[in-house]
N, CA, C and O atoms as a GROMACS GRO file, in nm:
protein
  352
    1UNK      N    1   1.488  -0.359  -7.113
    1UNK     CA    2   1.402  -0.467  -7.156
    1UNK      C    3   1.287  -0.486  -7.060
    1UNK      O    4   1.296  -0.447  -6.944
    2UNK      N    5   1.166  -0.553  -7.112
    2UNK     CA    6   1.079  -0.597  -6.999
    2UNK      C    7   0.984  -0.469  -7.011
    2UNK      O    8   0.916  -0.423  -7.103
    3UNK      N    9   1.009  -0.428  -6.866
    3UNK     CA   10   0.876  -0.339  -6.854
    3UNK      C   11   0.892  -0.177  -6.924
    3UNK      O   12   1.008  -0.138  -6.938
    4UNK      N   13   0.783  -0.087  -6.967
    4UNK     CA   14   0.838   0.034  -6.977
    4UNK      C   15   0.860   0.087  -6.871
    4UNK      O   16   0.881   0.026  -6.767
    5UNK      N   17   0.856   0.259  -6.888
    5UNK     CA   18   0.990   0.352  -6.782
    5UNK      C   19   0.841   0.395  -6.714
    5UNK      O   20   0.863   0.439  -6.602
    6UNK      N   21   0.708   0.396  -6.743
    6UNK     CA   22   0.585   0.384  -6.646
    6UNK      C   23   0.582   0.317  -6.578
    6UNK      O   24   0.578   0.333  -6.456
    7UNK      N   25   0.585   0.219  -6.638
    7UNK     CA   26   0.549   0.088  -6.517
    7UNK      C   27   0.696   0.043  -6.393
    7UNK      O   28   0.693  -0.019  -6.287
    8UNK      N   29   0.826   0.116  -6.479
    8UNK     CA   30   0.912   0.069  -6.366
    8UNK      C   31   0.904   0.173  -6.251
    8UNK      O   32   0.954   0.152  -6.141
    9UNK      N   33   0.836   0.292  -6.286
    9UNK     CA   34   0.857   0.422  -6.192
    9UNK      C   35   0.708   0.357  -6.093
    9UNK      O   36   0.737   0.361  -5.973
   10UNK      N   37   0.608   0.318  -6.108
   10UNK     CA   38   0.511   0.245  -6.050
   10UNK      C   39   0.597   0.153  -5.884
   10UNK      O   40   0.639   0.038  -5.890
   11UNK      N   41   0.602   0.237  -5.760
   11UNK     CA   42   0.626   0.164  -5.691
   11UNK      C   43   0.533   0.120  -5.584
   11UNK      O   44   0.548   0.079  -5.469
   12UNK      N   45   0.438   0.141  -5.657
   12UNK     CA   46   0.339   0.074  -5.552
   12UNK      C   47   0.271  -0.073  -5.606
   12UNK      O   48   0.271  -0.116  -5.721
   13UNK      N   49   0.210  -0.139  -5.475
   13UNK     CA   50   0.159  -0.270  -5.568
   13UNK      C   51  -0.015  -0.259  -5.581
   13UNK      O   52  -0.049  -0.148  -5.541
   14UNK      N   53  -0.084  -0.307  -5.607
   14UNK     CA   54  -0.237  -0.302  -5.662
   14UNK      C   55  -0.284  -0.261  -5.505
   14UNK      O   56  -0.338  -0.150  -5.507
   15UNK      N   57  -0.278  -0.316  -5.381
   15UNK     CA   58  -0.312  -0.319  -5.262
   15UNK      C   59  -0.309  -0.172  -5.266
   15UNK      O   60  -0.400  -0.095  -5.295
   16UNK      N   61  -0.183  -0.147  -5.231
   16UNK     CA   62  -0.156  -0.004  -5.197
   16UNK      C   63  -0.173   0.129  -5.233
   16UNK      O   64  -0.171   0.237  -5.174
   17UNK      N   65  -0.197   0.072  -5.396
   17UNK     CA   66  -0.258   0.185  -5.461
   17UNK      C   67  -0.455   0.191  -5.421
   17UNK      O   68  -0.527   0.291  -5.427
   18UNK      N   69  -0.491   0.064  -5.387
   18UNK     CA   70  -0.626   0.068  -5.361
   18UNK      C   71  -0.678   0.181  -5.229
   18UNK      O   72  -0.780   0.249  -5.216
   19UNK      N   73  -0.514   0.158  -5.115
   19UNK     CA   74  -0.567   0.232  -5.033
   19UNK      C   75  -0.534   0.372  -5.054
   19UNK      O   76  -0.541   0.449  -4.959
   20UNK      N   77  -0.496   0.417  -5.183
   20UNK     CA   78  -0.486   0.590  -5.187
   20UNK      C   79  -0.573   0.611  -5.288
   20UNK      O   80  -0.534   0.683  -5.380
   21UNK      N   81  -0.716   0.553  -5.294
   21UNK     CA   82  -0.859   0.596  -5.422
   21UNK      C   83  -0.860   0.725  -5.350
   21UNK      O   84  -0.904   0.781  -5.450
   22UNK      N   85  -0.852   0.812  -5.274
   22UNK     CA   86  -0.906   0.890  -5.236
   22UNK      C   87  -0.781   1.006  -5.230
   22UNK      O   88  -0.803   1.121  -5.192
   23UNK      N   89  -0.668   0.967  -5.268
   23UNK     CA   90  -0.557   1.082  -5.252
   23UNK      C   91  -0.576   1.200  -5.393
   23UNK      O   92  -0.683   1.212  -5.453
   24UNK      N   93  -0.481   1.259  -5.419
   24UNK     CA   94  -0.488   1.350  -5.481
   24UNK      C   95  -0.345   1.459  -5.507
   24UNK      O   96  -0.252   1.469  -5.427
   25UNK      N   97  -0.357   1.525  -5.625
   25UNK     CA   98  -0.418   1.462  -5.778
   25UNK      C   99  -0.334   1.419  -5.847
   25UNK      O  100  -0.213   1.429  -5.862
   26UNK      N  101  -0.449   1.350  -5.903
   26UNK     CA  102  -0.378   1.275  -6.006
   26UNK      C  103  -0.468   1.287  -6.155
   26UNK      O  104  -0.586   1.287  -6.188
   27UNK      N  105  -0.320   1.298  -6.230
   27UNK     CA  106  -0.403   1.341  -6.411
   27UNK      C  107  -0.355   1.195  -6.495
   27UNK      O  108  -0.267   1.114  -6.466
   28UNK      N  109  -0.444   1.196  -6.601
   28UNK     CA  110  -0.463   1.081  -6.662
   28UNK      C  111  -0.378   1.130  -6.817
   28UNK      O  112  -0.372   1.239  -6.876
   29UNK      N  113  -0.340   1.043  -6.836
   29UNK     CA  114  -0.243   1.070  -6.968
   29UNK      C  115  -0.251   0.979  -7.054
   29UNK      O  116  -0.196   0.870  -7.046
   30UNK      N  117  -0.333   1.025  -7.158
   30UNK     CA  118  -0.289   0.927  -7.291
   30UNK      C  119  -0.233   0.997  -7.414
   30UNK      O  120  -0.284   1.072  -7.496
   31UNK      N  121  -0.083   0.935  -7.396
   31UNK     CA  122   0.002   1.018  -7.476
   31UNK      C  123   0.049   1.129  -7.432
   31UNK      O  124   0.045   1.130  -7.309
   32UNK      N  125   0.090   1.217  -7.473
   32UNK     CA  126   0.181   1.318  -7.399
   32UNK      C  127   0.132   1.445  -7.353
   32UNK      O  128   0.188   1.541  -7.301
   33UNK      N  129  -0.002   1.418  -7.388
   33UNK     CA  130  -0.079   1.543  -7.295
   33UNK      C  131  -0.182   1.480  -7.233
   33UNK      O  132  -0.240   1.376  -7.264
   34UNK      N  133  -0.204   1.585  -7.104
   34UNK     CA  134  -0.298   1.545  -6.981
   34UNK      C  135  -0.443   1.504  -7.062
   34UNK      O  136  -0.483   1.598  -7.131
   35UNK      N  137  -0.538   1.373  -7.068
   35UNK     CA  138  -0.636   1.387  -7.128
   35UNK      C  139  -0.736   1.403  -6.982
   35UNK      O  140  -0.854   1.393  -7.015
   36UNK      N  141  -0.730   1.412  -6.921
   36UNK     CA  142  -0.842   1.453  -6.760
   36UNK      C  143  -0.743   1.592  -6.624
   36UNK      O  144  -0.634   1.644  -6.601
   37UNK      N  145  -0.853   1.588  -6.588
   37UNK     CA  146  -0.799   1.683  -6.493
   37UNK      C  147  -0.752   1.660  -6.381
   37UNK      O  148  -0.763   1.539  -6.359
   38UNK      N  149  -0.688   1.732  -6.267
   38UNK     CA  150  -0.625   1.682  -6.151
   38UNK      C  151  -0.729   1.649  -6.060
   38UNK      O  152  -0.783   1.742  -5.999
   39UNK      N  153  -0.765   1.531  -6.039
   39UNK     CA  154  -0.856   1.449  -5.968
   39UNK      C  155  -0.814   1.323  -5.916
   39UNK      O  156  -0.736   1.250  -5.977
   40UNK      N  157  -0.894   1.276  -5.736
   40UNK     CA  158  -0.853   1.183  -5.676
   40UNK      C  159  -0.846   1.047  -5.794
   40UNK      O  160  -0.898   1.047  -5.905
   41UNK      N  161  -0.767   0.941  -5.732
   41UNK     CA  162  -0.720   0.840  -5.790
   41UNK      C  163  -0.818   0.751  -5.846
   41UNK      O  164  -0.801   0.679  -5.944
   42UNK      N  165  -0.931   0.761  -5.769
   42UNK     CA  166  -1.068   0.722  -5.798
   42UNK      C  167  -1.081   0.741  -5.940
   42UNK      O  168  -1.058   0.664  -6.033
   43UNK      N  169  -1.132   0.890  -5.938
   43UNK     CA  170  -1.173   0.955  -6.033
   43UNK      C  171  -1.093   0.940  -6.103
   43UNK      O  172  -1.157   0.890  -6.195
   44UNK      N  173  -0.973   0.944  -6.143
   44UNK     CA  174  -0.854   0.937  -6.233
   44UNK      C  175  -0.870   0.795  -6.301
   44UNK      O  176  -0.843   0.778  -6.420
   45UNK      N  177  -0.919   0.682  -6.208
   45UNK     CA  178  -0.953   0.558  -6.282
   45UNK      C  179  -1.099   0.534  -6.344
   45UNK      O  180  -1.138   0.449  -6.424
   46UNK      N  181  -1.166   0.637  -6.281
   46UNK     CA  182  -1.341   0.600  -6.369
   46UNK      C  183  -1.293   0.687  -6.496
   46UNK      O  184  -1.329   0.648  -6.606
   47UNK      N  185  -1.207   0.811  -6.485
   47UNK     CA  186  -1.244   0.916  -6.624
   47UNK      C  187  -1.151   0.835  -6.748
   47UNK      O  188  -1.181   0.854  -6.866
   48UNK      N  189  -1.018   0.729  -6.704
   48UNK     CA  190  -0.935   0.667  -6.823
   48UNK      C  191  -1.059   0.575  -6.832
   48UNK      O  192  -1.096   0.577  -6.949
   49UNK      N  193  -1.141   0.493  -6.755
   49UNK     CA  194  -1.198   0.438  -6.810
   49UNK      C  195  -1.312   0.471  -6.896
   49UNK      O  196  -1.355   0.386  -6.974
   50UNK      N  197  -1.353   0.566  -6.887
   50UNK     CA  198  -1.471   0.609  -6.977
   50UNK      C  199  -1.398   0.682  -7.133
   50UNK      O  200  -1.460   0.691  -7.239
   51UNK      N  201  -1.286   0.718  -7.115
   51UNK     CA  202  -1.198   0.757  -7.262
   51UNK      C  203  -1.140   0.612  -7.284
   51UNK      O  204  -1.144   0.574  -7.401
   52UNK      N  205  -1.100   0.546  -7.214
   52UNK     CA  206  -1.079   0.414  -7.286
   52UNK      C  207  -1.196   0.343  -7.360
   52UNK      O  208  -1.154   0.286  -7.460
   53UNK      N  209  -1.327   0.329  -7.341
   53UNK     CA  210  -1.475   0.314  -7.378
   53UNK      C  211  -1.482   0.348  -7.485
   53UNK      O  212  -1.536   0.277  -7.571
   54UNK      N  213  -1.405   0.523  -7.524
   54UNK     CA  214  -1.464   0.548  -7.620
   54UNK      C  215  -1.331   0.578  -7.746
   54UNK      O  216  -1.335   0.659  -7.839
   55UNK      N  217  -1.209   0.473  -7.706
   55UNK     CA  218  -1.106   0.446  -7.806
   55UNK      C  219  -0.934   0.537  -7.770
   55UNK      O  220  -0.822   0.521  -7.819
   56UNK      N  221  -0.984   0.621  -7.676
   56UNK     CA  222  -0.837   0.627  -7.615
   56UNK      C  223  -0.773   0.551  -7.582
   56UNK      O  224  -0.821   0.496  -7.483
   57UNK      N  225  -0.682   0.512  -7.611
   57UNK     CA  226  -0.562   0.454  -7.523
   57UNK      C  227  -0.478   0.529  -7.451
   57UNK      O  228  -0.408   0.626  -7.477
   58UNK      N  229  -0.503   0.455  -7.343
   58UNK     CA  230  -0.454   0.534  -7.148
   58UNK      C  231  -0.253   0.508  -7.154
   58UNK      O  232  -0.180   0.412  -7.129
   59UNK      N  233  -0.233   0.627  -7.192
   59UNK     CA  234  -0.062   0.544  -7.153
   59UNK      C  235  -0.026   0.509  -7.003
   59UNK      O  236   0.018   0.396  -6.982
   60UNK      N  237  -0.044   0.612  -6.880
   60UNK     CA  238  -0.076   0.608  -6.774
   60UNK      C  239  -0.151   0.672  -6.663
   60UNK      O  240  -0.251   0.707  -6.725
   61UNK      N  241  -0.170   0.711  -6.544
   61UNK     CA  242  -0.204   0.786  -6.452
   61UNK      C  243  -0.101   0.812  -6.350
   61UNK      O  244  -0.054   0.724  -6.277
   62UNK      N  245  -0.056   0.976  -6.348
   62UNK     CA  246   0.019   1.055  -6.297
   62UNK      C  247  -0.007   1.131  -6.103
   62UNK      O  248  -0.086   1.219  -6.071
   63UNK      N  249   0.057   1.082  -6.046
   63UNK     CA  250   0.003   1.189  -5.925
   63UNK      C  251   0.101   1.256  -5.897
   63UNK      O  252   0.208   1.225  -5.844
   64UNK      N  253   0.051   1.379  -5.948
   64UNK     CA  254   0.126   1.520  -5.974
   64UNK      C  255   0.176   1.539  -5.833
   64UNK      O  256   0.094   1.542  -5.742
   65UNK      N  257   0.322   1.555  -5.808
   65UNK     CA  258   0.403   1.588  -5.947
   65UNK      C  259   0.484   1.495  -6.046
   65UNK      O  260   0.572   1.527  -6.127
   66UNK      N  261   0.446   1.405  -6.025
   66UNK     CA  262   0.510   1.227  -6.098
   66UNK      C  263   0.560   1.197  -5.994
   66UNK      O  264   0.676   1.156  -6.009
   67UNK      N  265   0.522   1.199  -5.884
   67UNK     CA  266   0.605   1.146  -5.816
   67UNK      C  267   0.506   0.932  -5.781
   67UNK      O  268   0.550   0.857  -5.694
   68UNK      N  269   0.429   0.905  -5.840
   68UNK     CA  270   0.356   0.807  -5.871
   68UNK      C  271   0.318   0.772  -5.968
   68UNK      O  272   0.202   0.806  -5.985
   69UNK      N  273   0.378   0.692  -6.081
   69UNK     CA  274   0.292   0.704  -6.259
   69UNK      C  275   0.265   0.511  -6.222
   69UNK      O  276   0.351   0.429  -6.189
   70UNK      N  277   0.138   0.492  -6.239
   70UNK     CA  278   0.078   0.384  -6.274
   70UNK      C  279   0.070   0.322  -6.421
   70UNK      O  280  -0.036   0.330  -6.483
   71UNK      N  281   0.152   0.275  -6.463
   71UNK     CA  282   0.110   0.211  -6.617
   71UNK      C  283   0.002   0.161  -6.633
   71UNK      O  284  -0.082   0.146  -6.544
   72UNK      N  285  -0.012   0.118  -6.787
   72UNK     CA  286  -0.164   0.067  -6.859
   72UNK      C  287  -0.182  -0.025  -6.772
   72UNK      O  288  -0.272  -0.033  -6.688
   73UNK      N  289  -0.079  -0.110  -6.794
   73UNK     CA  290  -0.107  -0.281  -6.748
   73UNK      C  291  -0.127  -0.218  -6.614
   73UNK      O  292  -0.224  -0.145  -6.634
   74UNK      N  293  -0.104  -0.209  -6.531
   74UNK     CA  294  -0.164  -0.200  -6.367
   74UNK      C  295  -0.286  -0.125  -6.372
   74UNK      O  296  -0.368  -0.150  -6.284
   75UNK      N  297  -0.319  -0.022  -6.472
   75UNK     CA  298  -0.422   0.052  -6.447
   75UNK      C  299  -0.534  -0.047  -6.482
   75UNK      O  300  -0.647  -0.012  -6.448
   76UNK      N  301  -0.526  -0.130  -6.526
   76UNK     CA  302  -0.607  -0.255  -6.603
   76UNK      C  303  -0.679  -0.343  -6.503
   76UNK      O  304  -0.794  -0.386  -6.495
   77UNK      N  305  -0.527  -0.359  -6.401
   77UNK     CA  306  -0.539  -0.468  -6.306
   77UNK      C  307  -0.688  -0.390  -6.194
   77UNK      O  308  -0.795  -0.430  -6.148
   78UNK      N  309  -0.604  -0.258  -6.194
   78UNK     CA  310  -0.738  -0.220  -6.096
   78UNK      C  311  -0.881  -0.185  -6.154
   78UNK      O  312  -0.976  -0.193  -6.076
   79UNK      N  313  -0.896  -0.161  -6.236
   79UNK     CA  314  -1.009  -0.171  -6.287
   79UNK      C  315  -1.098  -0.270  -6.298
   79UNK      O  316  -1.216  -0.269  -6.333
   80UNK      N  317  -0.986  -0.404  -6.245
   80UNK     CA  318  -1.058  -0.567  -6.277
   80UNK      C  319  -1.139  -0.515  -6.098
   80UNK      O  320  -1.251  -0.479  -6.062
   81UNK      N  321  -1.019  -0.536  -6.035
   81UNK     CA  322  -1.025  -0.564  -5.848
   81UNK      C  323  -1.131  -0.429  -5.815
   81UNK      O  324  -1.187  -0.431  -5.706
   82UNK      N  325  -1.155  -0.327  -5.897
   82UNK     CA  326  -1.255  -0.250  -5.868
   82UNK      C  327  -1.374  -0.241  -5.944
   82UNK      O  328  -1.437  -0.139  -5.971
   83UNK      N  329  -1.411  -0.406  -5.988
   83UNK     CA  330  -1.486  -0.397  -6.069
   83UNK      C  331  -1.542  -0.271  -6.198
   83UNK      O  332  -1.651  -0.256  -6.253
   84UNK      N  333  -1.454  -0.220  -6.206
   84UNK     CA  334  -1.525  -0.102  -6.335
   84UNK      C  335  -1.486  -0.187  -6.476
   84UNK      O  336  -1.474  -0.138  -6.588
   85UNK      N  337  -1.471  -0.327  -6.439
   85UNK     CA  338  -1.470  -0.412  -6.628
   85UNK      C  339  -1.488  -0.539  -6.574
   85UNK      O  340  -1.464  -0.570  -6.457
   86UNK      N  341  -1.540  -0.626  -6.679
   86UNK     CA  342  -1.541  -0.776  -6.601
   86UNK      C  343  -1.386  -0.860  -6.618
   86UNK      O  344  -1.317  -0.843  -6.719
   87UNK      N  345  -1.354  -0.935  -6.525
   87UNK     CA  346  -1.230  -1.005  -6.585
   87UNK      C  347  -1.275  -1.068  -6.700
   87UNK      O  348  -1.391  -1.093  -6.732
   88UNK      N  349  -1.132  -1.100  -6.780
   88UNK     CA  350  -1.153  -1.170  -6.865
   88UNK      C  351  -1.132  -1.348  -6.797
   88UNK      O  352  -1.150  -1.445  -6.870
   0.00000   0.00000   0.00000
């Protein structure tokens, strides 16, 4: 119940993931194949956001080898705290 099996494997919190924008790689997944390539965390959050723009829906972001999967809802959160969307 509650959260999905993304977001419970997510053990990092918004902070912590802020301080690995620069680690690597990480692939972006919407749905069950890779929709971006293996790129820092940064990049992994500007490229879901620009396929989210244009009607993808982001299931999560992966840092290969899963050993890090960020769900929607958190990928959301950072996108607010890194300004790439306005809050609502």
């Amino acid at each position: 119940m509650g959260q999905s099996m993304t977001e419970e494997r997510s053990l990092k919190s918004d902070d912590d993931l802020i301080g690995l924008l620069e680690s690597g790689p990480w692939i972006v997944r919407a749905g069950p194949q890779p929709a971006a390539s293996r790129v820092s965390l940064r990049e992994a959050l500007q490229q879901a956001r620009a396929l989210s723009a244009q009607g993808l829906a982001i299931t999560h972001l992966e840092r290969v080898p899963g050993e890090i999967v960020i769900g929607a809802v958190q990928v959301f959160r950072l996108w607010q705290k890194l300004g790439m969307i306005n809050p609502r």
